[in-house]
ROBATI-844820 format. One record per residue (C-alpha): residue number from 1; residue in three letters; y, z, x. Coordinates in steps of 0.25 Angstrom, whole numbers, plus 5000, padded with zeros to 4 digits. Each point is the difference from the previous one (the first is absolute). Example, Ala and Ser with C-alpha at 12.3 -4.5 7.8 and 13.67 -1.06 7.14 Angstrom:
BEGIN
<1 "ALA" <4982 5031 5049>>,
<2 "SER" <5014 4998 5006>>,
***
This chain:
BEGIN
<1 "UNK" <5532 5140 5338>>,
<2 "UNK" <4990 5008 5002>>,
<3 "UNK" <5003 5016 5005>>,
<4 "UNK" <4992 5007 5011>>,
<5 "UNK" <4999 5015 5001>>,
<6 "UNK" <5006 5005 5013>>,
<7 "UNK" <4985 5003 5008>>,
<8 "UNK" <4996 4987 4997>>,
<9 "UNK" <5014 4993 5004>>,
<10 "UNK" <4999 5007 5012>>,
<11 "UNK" <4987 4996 5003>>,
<12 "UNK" <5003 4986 4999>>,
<13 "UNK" <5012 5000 5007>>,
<14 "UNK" <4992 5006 5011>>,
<15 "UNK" <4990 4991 5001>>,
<16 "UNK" <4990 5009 4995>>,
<17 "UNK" <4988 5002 4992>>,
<18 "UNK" <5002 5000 4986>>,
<19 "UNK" <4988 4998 4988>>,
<20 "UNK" <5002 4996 4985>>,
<21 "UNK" <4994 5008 4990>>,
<22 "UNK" <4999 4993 4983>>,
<23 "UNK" <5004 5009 4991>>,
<24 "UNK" <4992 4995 4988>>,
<25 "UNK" <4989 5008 5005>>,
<26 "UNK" <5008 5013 4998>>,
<27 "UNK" <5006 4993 4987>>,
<28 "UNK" <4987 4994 4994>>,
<29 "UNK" <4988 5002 5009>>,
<30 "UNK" <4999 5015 4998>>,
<31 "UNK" <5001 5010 4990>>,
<32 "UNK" <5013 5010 5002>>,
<33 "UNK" <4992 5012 5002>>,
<34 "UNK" <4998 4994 5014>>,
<35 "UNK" <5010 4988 5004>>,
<36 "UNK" <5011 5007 5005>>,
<37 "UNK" <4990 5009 5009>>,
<38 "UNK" <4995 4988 5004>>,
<39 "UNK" <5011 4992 5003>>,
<40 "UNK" <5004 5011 5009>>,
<41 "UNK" <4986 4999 5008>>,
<42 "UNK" <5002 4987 5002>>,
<43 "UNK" <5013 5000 5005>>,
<44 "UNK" <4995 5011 5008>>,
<45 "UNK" <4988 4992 5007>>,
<46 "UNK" <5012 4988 5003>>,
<47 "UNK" <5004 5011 5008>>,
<48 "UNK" <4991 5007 5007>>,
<49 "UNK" <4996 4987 5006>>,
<50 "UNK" <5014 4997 5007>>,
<51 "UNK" <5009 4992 4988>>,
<52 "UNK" <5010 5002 4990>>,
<53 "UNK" <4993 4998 4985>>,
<54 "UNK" <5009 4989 4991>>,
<55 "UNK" <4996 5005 4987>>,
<56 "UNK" <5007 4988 4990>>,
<57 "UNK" <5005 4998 4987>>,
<58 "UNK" <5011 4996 4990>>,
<59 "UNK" <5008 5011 4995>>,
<60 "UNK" <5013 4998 4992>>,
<61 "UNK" <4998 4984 5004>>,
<62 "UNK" <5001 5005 5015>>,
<63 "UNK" <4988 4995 5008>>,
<64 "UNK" <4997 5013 5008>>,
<65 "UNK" <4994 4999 5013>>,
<66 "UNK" <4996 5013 5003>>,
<67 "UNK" <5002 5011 4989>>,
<68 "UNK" <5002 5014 5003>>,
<69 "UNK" <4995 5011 4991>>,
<70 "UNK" <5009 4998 4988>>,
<71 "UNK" <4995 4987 5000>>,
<72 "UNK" <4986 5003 5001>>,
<73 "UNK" <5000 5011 4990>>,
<74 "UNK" <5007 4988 4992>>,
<75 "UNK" <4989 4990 5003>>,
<76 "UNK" <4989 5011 4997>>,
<77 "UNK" <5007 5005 4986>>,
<78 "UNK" <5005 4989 4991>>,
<79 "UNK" <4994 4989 4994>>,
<80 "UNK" <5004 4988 5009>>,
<81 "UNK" <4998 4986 4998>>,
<82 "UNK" <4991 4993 5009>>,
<83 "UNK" <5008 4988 5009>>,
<84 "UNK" <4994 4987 5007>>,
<85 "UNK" <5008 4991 5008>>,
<86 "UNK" <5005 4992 4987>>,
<87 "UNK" <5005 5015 4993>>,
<88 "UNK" <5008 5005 5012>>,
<89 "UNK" <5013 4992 4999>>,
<90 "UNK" <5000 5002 4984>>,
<91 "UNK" <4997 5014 5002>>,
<92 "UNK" <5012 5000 5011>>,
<93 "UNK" <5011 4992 4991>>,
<94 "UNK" <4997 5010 4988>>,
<95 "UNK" <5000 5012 5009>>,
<96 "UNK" <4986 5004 4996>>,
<97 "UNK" <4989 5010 5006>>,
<98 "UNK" <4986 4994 5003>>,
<99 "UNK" <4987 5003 5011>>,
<100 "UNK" <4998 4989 5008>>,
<101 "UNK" <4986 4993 5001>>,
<102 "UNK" <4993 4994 5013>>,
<103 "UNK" <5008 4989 5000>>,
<104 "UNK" <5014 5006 4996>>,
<105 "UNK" <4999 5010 5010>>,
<106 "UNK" <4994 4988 5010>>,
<107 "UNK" <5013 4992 4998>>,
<108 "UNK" <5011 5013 5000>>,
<109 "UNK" <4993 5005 5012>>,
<110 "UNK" <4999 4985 5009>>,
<111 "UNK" <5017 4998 4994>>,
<112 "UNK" <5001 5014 5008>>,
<113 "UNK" <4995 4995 5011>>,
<114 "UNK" <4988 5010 4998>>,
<115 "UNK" <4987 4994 5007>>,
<116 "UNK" <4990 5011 4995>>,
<117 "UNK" <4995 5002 4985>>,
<118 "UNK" <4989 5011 4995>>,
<119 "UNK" <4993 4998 4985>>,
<120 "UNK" <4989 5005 4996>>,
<121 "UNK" <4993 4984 4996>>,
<122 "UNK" <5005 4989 4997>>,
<123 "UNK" <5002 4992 4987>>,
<124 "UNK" <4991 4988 4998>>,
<125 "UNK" <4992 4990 4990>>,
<126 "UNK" <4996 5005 4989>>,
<127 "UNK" <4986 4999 4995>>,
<128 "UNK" <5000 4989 4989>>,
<129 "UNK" <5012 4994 5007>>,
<130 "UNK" <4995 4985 4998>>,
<131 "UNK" <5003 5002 4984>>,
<132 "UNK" <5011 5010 5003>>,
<133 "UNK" <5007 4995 5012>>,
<134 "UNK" <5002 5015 5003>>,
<135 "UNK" <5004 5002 5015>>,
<136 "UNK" <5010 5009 5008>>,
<137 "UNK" <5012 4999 5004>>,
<138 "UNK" <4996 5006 5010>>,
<139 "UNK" <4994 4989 5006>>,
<140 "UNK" <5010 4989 5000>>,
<141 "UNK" <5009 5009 5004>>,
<142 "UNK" <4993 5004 5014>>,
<143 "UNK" <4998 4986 5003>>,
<144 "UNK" <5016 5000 5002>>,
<145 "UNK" <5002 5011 5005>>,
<146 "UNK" <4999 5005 5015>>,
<147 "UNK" <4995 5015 4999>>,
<148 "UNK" <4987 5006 5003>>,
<149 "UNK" <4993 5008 4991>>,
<150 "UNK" <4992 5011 5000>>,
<151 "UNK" <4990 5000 4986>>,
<152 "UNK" <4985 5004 5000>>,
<153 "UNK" <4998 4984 4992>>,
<154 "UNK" <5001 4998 4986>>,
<155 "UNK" <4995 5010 4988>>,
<156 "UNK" <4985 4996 4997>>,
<157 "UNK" <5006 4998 4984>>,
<158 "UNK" <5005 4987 5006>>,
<159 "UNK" <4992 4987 5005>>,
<160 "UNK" <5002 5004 5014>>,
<161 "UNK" <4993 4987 5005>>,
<162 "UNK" <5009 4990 4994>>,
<163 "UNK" <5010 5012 5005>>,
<164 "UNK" <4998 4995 5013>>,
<165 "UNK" <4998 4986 4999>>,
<166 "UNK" <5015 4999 4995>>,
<167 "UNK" <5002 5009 5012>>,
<168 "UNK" <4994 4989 5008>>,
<169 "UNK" <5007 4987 4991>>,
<170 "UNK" <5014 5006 5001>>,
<171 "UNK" <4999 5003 5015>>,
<172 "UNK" <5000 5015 5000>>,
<173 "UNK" <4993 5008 5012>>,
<174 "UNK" <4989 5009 4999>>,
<175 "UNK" <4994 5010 5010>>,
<176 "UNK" <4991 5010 4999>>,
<177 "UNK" <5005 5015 5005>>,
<178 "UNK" <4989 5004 5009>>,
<179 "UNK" <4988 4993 4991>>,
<180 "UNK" <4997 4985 4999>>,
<181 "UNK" <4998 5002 4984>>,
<182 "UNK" <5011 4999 4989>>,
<183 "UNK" <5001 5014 4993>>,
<184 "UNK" <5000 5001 4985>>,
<185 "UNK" <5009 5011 4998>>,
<186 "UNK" <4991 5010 4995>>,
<187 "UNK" <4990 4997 5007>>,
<188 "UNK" <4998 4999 5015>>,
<189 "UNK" <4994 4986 4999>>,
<190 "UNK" <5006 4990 4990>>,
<191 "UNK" <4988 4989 5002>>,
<192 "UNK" <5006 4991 5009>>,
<193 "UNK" <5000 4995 5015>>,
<194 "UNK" <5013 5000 5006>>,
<195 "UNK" <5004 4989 5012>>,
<196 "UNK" <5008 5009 5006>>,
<197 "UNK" <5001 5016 5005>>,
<198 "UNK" <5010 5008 5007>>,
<199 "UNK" <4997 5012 5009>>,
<200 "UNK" <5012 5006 5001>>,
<201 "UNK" <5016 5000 4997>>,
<202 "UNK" <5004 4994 5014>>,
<203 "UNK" <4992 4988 4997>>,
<204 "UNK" <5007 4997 4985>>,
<205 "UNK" <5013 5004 5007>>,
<206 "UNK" <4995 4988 5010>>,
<207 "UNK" <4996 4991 4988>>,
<208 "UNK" <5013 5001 4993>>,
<209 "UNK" <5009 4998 5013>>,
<210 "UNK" <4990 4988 5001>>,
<211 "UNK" <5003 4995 4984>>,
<212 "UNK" <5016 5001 5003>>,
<213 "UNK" <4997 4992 5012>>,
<214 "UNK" <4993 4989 4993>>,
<215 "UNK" <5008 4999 4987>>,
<216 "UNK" <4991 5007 4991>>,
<217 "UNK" <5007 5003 4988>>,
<218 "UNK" <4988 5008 4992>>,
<219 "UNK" <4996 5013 5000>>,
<220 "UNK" <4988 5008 5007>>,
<221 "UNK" <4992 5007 4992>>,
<222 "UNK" <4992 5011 5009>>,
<223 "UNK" <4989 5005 4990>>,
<224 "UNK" <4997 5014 5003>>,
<225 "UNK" <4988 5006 4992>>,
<226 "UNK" <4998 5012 4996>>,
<227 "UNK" <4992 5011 5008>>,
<228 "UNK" <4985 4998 4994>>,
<229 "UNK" <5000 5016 4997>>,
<230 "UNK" <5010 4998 4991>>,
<231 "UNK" <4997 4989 4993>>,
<232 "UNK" <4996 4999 4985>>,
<233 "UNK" <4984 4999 5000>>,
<234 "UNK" <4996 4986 4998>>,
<235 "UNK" <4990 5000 4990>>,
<236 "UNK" <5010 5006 4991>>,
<237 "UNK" <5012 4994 5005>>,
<238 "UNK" <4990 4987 4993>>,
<239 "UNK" <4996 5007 4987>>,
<240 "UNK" <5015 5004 4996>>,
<241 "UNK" <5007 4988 5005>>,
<242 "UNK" <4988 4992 4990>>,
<243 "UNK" <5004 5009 4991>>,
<244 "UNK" <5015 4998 5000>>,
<245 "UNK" <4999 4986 4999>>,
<246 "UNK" <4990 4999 4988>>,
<247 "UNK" <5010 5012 4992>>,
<248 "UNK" <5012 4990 5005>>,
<249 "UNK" <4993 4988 4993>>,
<250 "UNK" <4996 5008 4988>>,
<251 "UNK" <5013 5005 4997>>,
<252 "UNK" <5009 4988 5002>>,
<253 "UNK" <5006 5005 5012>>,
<254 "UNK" <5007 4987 5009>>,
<255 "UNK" <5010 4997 5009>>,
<256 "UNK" <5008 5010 5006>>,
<257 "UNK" <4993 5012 4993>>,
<258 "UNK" <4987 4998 5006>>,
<259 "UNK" <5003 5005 5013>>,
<260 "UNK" <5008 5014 4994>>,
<261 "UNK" <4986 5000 4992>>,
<262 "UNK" <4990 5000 5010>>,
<263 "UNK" <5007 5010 5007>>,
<264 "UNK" <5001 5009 4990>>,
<265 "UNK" <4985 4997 4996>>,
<266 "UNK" <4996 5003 5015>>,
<267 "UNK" <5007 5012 5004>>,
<268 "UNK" <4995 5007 4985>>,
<269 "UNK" <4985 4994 5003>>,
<270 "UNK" <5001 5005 5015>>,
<271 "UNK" <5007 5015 4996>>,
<272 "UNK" <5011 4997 5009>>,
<273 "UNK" <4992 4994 5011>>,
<274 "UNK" <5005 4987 4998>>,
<275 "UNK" <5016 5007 5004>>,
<276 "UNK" <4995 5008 5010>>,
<277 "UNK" <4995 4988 5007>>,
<278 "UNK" <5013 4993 4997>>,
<279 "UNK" <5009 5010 5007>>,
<280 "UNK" <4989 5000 5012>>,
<281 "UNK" <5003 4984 5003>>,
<282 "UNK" <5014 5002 4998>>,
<283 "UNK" <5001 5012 5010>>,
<284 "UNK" <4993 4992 5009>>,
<285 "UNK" <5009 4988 5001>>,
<286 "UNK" <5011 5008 5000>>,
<287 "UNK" <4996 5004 5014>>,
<288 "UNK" <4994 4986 5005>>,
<289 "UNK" <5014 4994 4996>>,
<290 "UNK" <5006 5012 5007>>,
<291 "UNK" <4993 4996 5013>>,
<292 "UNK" <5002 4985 4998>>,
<293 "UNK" <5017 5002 5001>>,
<294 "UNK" <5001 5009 5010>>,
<295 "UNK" <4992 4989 5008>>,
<296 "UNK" <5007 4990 4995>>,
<297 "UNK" <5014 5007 5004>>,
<298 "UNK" <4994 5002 5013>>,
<299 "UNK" <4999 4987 5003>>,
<300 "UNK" <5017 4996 4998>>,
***
């Protein structure tokens, strides 16, 4: 079973506001100069907006929901294996340590009984994906999954319009956070017309309380972009992602490289830029997520 630290067993036991944070993004997502930092801003931001930050991950095959700073300096330190929903129970059974992705963290947190999940963007199809068949776990496993989550869309480095059309085919919501356009991670605008918008974290609160009452079994995704002032500019957000995908091809690069290789392509070609922005988004859905659960725990 999986172990909760003691804020967050409190928090639940109460009754109160309690946000899941992934712990690939400190593992994976970003270099060890800053992820520990990071991770603690993030946690901070759950915070300051009225809830208790679940950061999750496996250590020692132990599912942790919640990690305190040993277990963050753990996560931010050593090379960890990266778990899906398929790793976790042979991670578990051999007593293993391991970042959890979207859709692990997705599943620990719903087990916990944890309604609130803040990522930085989601996983999604990948480009090429009617040869490959590349696509997320992440996908397949929101569509089971009752959580909302908080993410500024998909990266750009994937096809985020047949993202969104699996969205649309295996039943997951999507809304809009105060804009009526889906994000693309980097940039404010992603490209594409959204059918829905929330305006504020009482109305998702009122949206989930409306999907329990219903039977609706999936996730909502509340897509958050990232403040235009801090976006990558978009002309070169084009020319380097174009580039990217051409040096991909050249070199051979398929599969589950391609995404570690564009992002290393795009934060070398952008000076940085590329991770600034990165931290940006997931600062800010840290904060939204924050909001949503303590309107959310309002509401019981």
């Amino acid at each position: 079973m999986p172990s909760h630290s003691e804020p967050v067993r409190q928090a639940l036991h109460a009754g109160g506001a309690v946000v899941a944070l992934e712990s690939t993004i400190i593992a994976h997502g970003l270099p060890r100069s800053r992820n520990l930092a990071v991770a603690r801003e993030l946690e901070a931001a759950v915070r300051a907006a009225g809830a208790v930050p679940a950061t999750i991950a496996v250590l020692d095959g132990d599912p942790r929901i919640g990690l305190d700073e040993d277990g963050l300096e753990r996560i931010a330190s050593t090379d960890m294996a990266k778990l899906s929903v398929r790793d976790l129970p042979l991670a578990t059974a051999r007593g293993a340590d391991g970042a959890t992705t979207v859709a692990a963290t997705a599943h620990l947190a719903a087990h916990a009984g944890i309604r609130v999940f803040a990522t930085g963007g989601l996983g999604g199809v990948h480009r090429g994906a009617r040869e490959s068949w590349d696509e997320s776990a992440d996908l397949l496993a929101l569509a089971r999954t009752p959580i909302t989550v908080v993410a500024a869309g998909v990266k750009s480095i994937l096809d985020v319009g047949a993202t969104l059309e699996r969205l649309e085919t295996l039943g997951v919501s999507v809304a809009g956070w105060r804009t009526s356009r889906f994000p693309g991670f980097y940039l404010t605008d992603g490209g594409f017309d959204l059918d829905w918008r929330v305006d504020g974290a009482d109305e998702v609160a009122a949206a989930m309380a409306a999907a329990d009452a219903l039977g609706v079994e999936g996730a909502l995704v509340v897509a958050n972009p990232v403040d235009a002032a801090q976006q990558l500019d978009p002309s070169e957000h084009e020319r380097v992602l174009a580039e990217g995908l051409e040096r991909a091809r050249a070199a051979g690069v398929t599969g589950k490289a391609v995404t570690p290789f564009l992002l290393d392509h795009l934060h070398r070609a952008t000076e940085g830029r590329s991770l600034e922005v990165n931290i940006a988004v997931a600062r800010s859905n840290a904060s939204v997520a924050g909001a949503i659960a303590a309107a959310w725990a309002a509401r019981s």
